[in-house]
C-alpha positions as CSV (number, residue, x, y, z in Angstrom):
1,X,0.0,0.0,0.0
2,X,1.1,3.6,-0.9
3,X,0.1,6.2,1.5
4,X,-0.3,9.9,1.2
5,X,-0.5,12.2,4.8
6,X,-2.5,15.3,3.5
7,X,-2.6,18.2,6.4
8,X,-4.9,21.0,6.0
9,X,-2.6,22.8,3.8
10,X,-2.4,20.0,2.0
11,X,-5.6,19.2,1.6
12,X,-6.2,23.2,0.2
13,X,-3.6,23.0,-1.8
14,X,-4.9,19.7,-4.0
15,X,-5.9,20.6,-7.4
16,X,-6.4,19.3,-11.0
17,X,-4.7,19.2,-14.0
18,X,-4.6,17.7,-17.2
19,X,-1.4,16.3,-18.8
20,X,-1.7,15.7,-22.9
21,X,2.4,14.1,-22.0
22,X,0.7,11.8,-18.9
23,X,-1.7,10.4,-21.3
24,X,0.3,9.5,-24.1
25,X,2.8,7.6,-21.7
26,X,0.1,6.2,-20.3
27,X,-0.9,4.6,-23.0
28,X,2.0,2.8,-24.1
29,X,0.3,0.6,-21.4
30,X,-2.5,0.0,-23.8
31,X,-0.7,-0.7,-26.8
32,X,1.9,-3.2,-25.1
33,X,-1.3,-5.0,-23.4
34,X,-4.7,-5.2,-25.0
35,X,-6.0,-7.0,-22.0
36,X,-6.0,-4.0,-19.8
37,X,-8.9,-2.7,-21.1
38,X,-11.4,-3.8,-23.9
39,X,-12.6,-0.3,-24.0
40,X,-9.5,0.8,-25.5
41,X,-9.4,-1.8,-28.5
42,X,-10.4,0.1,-31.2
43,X,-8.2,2.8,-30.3
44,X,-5.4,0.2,-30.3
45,X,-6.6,-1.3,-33.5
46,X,-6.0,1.9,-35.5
47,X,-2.7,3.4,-33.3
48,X,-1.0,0.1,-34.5
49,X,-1.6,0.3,-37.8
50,X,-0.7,4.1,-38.4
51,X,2.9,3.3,-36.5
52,X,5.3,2.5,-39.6
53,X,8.9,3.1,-39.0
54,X,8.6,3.8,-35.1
55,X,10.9,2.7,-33.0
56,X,8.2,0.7,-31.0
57,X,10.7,-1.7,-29.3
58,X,12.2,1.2,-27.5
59,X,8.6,2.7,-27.2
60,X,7.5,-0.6,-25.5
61,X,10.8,-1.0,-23.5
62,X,9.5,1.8,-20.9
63,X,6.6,-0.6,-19.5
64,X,7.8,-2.7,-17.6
65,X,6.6,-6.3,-16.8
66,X,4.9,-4.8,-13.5
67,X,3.0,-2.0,-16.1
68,X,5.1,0.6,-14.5
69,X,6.4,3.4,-16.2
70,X,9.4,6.1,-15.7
71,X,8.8,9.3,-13.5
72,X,11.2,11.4,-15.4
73,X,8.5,10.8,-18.4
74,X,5.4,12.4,-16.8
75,X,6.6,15.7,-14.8
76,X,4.0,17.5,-12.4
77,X,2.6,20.1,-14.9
78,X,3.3,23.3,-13.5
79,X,-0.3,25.0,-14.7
80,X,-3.7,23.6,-15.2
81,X,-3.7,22.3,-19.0
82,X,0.5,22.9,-20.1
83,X,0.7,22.2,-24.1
84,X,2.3,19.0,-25.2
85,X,5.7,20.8,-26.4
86,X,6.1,22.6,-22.8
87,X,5.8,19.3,-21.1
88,X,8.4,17.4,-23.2
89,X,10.5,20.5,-22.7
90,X,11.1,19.4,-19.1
91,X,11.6,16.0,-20.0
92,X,14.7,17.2,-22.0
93,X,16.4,18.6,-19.4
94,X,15.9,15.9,-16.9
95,X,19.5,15.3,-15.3
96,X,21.4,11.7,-16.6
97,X,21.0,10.7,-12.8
98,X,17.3,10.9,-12.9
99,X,16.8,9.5,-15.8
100,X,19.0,6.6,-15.1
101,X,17.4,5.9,-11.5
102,X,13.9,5.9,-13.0
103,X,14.3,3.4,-15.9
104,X,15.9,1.4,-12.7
105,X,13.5,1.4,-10.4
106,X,10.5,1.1,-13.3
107,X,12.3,-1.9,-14.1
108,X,13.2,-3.4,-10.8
109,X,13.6,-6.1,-9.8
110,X,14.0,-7.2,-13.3
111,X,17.0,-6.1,-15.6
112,X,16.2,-3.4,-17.9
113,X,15.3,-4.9,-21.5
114,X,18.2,-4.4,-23.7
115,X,16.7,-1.8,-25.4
116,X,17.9,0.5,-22.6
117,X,20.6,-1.5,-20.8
118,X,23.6,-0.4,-22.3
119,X,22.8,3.1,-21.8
120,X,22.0,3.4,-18.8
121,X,25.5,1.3,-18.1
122,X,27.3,3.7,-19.9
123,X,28.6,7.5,-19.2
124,X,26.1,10.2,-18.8
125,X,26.5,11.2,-22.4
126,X,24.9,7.6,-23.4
127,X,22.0,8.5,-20.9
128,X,21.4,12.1,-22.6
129,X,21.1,10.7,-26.3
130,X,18.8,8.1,-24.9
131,X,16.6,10.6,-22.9
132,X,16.4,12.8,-26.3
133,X,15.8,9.7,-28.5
134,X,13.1,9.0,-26.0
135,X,11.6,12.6,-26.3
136,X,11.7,12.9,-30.3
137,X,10.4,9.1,-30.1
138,X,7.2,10.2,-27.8
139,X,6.9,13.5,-29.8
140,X,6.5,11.4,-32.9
141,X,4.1,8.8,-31.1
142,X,1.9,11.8,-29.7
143,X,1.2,13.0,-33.2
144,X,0.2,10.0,-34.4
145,X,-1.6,8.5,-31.4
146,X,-2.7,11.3,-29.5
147,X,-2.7,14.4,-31.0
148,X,-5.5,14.2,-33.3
149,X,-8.0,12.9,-30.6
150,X,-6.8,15.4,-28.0
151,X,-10.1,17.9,-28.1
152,X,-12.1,14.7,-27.5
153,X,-9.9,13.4,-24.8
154,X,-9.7,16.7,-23.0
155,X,-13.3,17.5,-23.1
156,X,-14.1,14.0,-21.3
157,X,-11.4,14.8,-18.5
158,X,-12.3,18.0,-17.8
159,X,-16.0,17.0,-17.4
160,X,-14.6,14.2,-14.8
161,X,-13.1,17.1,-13.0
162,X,-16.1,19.0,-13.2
163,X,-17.9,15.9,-11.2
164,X,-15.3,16.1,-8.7
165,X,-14.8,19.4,-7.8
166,X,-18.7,19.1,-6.8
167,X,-17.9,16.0,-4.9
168,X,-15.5,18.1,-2.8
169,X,-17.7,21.0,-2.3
170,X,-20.4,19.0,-1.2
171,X,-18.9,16.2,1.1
172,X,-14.8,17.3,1.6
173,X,-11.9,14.9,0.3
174,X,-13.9,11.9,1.6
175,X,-16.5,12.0,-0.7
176,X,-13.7,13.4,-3.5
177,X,-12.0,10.0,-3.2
178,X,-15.1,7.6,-2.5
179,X,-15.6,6.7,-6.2
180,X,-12.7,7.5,-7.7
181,X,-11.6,4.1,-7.5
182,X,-12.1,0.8,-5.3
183,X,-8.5,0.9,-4.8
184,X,-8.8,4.2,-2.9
185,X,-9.2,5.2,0.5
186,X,-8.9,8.0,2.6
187,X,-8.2,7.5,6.4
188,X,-7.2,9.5,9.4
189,X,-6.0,12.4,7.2
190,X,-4.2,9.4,4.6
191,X,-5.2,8.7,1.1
192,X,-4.1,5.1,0.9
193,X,-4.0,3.6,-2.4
194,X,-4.1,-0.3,-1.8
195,X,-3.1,-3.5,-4.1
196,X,-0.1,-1.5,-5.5
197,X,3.4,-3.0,-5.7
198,X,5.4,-0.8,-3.9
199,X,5.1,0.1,-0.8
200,X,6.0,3.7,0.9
201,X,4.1,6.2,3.1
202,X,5.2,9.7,2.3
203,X,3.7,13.1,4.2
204,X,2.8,15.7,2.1
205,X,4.3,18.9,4.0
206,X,3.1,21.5,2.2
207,X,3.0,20.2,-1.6
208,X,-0.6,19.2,-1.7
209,X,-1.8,16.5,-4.0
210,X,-1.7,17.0,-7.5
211,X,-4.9,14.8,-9.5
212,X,-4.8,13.4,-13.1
213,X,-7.5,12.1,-14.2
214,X,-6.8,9.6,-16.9
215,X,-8.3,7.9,-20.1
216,X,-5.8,5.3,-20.7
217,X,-5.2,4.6,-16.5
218,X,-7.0,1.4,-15.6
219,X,-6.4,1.7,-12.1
220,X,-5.1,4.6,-9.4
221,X,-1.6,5.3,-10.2
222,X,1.1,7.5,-7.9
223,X,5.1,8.1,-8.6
224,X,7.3,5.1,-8.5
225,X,9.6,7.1,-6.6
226,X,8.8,8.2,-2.8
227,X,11.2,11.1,-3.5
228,X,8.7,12.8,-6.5
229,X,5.4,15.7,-4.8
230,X,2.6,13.6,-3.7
231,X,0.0,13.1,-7.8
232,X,-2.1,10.7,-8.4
233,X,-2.9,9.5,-11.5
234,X,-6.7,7.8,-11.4
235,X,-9.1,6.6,-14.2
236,X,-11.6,9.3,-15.9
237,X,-15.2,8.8,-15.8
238,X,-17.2,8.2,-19.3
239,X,-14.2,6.5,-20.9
240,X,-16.6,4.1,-22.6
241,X,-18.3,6.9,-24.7
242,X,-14.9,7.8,-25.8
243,X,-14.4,5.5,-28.9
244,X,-18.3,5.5,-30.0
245,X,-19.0,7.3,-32.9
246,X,-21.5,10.0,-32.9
247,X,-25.3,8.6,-34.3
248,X,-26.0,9.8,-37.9
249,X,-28.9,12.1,-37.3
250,X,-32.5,10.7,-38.6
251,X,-33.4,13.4,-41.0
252,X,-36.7,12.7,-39.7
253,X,-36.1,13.7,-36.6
254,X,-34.0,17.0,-38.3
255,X,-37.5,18.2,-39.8
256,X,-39.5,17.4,-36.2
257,X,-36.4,20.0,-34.8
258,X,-36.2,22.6,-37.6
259,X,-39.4,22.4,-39.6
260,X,-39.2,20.9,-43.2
261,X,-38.2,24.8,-44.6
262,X,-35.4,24.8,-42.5
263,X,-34.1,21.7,-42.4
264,X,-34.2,21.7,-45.9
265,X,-31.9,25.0,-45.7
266,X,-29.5,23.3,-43.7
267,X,-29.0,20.4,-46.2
268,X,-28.6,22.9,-48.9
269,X,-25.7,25.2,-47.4
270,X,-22.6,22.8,-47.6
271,X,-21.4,25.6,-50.0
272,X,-21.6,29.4,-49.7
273,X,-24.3,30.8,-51.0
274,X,-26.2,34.5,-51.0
275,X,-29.7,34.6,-50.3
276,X,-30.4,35.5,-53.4
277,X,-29.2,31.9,-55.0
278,X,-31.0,30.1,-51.8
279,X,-34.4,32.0,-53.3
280,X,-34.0,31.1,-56.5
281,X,-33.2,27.3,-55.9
282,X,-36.2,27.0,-53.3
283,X,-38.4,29.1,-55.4
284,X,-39.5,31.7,-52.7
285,X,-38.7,35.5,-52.6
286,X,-35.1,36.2,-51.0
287,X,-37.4,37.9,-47.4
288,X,-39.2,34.6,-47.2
289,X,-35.6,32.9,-47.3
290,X,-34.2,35.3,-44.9
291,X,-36.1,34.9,-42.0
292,X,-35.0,31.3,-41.6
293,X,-31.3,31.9,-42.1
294,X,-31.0,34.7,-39.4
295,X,-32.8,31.9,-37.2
296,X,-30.2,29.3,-38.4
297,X,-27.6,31.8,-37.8
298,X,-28.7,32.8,-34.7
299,X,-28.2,29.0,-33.0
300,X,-25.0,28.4,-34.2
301,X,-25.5,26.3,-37.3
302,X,-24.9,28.7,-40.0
303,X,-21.8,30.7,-40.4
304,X,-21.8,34.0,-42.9
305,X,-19.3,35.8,-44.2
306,X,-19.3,39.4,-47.0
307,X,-19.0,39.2,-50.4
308,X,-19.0,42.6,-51.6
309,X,-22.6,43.5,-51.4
310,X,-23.8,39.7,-51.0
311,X,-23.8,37.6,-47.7
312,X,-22.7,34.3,-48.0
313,X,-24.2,31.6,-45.6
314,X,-22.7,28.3,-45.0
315,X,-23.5,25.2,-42.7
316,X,-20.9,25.6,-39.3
317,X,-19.3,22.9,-38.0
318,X,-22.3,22.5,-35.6
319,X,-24.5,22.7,-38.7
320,X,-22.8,19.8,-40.0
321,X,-23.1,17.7,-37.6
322,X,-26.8,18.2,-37.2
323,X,-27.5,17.7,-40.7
324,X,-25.4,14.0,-40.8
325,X,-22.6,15.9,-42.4
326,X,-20.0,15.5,-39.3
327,X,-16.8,14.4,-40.0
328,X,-15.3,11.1,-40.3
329,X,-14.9,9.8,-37.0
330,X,-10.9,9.9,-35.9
331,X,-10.6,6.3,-35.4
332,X,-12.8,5.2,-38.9
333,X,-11.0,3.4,-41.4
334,X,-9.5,6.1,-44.2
């Protein structure tokens, strides 16, 4: 069991934050061992087949056989959301020291695989190239992996944090922790996390508790390392709606919304068009077509933009997706 002492202090200094680094460490996890989650298959799936010249033995060398991972790899963001490049910043100036301990203790009590034993054995200068290797390695691995599901993945942790925050106002850090995971447990001013590996009790004094709520965690996750702040990585709620792709929209159920004139508008403007066209197609004077585009404009699902003396009005990405026009779905076949 891993134990965190929070004192008052402590306990106001605990926040949130969201890590786009953390996640896409964490789910080297994932793509080394499908069996951690079935949720996360189809994710899997299409990562692996979108690798191509990676380096994905080195990639999978940083999970160990105990599904532990390197501290030096996920640094305590400093604000609430830091961007991807600001995080891997600090990675690359992680001291040689650190970043030989970490890939020792991730490890332990195994050897290292050979991927990153014979730098780690060798001067500090082999340990710098690996750390960078590593960094332009995960920087590759993000854009392909992460990056262009990010929005998504950020709107479904922030909304866990949402859920929490109200689960501290209204019942303090025990009902915070009560079902964030069966693994946790807070006691007697601890937050024990139990079934874990190692085993270490570490008083806060003054650092708080940093929380990361996780996609890819599949169970409540601290440093390796007694020496690193007091954060706790924990699995996010709604993961399972993460990978389903939207519903096409009945256009059925469109003309029950809208009405069949406006509906019918909305189908029509997946190109720019003046009201004067949009008249002539529908067969109506250009004030009976009017009135329904500053409606449609006026909830978001039109955009319109000046040309010369004509206004041109276009479906908006809202628009689209009402209308069954939404994009493909970032983890659909190409």
């Amino acid at each position: 069991m891993i134990s965190f002492v929070l004192d008052v202090e402590d306990l106001a200094d605990t926040r949130f934050a969201v890590s786009p680094l953390h996640e896409t460490v964490v789910s080297l996890r994932v793509l080394q061992d499908p069996g951690l989650s079935a949720l996360h298959l189809p994710w899997r799936r299409s990562v692996l087949g979108r690798l191509g010249v990676l380096d994905t033995g080195l990639l999978m060398s940083l999970v160990s056989a105990r599904r532990t991972l390197p501290d030096f790899l996920t640094p305590r963001p400093t604000s609430f959301a830091p961007a991807f490049e600001e995080e891997l910043a600090v990675v690359r100036r992680t001291p040689p020291r650190t970043v030989r301990r970490d890939l020792l203790a991730t490890h332990a009590p195994d050897p290292l695989p050979e991927a990153l034993r014979d730098a780690t054995a060798a001067a500090d200068a082999a340990v710098i190239a690996l750390r960078d290797a590593l960094c332009e390695l995960l920087r590759q691995y993000w854009e392909i992996a992460i990056e262009p599901l990010w929005a998504q993945i950020r709107l479904l942790l922030e909304a866990d944090m949402t859920y929490r925050a109200r689960q501290l106002a209204v019942g303090g850090a025990r009902l915070l922790f009560a079902d964030m995971h069966p693994n946790l447990r807070w006691q007697d001013g601890a937050l024990h996390i139990e079934k874990m590996i190692s085993r270490y009790r570490v008083a806060a004094s003054g650092r708080g508790l940093l929380l990361l709520p996780s996609v890819f965690a599949h169970k409540p996750a601290p440093p390796v390392s007694p020496e690193e702040p007091p954060a706790l990585s924990y699995p996010s709620r709604g993961v399972a709606t993460l990978w389903t792709p939207a519903p096409t929209p009945d256009a059925t159920a469109l003309v029950s919304l809208l009405g069949a004139p406006r509906a019918r508008l909305l189908a029509l403007l997946d190109e720019p068009l003046p009201t004067s066209e949009i008249a002539r197609r529908f067969r109506v004077t250009p004030s009976a077509v009017s009135q329904h585009l500053r409606v449609l404009h006026a909830t978001g699902l039109l955009t319109r933009a000046r040309d010369g003396r004509q206004v041109l009005y276009r479906r908006s990405p809202l628009g689209d997706q009402l209308a069954g026009q939404h994009h493909p779905h970032p983890l659909a076949s190409p």
